[in-house]
N, C-alpha and C positions, 0 to 999 in steps of 0.2 A: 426488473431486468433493464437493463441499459447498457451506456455506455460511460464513463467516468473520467475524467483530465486529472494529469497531473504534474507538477512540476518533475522532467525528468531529471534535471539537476542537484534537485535536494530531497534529502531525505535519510534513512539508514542505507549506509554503504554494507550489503551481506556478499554482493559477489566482486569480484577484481574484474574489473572491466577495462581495456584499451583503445579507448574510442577510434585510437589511429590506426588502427587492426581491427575496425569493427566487422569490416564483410569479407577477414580473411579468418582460416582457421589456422593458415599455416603460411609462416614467413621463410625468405630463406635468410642464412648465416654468409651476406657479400664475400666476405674474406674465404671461407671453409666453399664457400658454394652447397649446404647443404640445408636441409630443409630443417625448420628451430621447431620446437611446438609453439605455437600461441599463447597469450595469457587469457585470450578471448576464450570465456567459458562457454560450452554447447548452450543453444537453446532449451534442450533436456536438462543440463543440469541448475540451469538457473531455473525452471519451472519445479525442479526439485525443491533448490531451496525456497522457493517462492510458498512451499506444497508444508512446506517444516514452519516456517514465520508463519500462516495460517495454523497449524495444529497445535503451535504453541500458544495461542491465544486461548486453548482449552475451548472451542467454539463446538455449539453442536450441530453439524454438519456432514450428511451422510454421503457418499460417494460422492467427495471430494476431489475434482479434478483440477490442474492447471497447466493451460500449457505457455508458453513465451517466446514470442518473436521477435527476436535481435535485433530484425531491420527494420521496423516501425516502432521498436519499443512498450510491444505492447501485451498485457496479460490478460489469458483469457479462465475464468475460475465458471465452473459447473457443480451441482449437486444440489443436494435436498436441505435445506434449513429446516431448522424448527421452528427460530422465531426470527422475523425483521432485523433485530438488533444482531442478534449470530449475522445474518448476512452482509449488514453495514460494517459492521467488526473485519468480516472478512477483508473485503473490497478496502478498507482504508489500512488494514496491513501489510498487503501488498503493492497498493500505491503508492503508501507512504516511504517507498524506497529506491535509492538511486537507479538512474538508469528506466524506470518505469515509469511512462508519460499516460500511459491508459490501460484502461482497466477493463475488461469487456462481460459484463454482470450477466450468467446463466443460469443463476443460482434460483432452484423455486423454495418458496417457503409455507411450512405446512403451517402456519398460526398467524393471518393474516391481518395487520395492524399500520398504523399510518407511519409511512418514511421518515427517517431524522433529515434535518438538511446538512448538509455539508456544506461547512464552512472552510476556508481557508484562510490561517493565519498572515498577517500583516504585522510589519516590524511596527517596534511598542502594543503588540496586544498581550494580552493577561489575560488567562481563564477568567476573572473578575472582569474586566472590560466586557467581556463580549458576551457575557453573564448580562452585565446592566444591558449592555444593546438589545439582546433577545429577550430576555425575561421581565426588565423593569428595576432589575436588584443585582448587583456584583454578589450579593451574599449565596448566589445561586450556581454557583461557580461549581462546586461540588457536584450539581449533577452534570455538567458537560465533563469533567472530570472521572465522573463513574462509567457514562457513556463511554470511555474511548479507554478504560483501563481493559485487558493489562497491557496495551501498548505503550499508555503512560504508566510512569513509574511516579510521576511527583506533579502537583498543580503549576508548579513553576518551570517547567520544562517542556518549552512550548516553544517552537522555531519558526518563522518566516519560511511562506512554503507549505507548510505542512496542513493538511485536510484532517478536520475534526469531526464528530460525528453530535448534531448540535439537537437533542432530542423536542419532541414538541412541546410546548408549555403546556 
């Protein structure tokens, strides 16, 4: 349990967000004088989706909660893990997305095992790079790689910014 940082800049864009309307929900139309809706999504409903990029990771994960606060950026996830890794899977799929600077970990885990570290990619890194940095051997790549599927879809697809889940040797 903690707390976790995150670039709130980069990452997967899931929800429309207008920073310049951030602490409005509702602007008015100058010319008409009447009230527009916002583009700015509820806090509910971006904890919604926050609540769906978590279930889609297929994670096992028992009352599930999330909720998200627009004016500090931040998400807060609760529930029963099974294993450590379910829990770091979580936390780094909803970080890893725009708009969300932190993460606030309330997750307990019933199969208790040593934390991955969290890394964070830097331009010119390569699963292989940072393979050799931790492990001794770029050929190692493949499990930072397994670590953090199904977020990742490919070993090469790997951005500045983004928080990986870097298991222990």
């Amino acid at each position: 349990m903690g707390i976790f940082s995150f670039a709130k800049d980069i990452g997967d864009k899931i929800f429309n967000r207008d920073d310049d309307k951030h602490q409005a929900n509702v602007e008015t139309n100058a010319s008409a004088n009447t009230p527009v809706a916002s583009t700015e999504p509820s806090a509910q409903s971006v904890a919604n989706l926050l609540l769906k990029r978590i279930q889609q990771q297929n994670l096992n994960i028992d009352d599930l909660k999330v909720k998200y606060n627009g004016t500090t950026d931040t998400a807060e996830i609760s529930g029963r893990a099974k294993t450590q890794a379910d829990r770091e899977k979580a936390i780094i799929a909803i970080g890893n997305v725009q708009n969300v600077a932190k993460v606030v970990d309330n997750i307990d885990i019933e199969e208790d095992a040593p934390e991955s570290t969290m890394y964070t990619v830097k331009s010119g890194d390569t699963l292989s790079k940072i393979a050799g940095d931790v492990y001794g051997s770029p050929n190692e790549y493949m499990k930072i790689f397994e670590a953090n599927k199904p977020m990742l879809s490919d070993p090469d697809k790997i951005y500045p910014g983004q928080v990986l889940r870097i298991p222990k040797p």
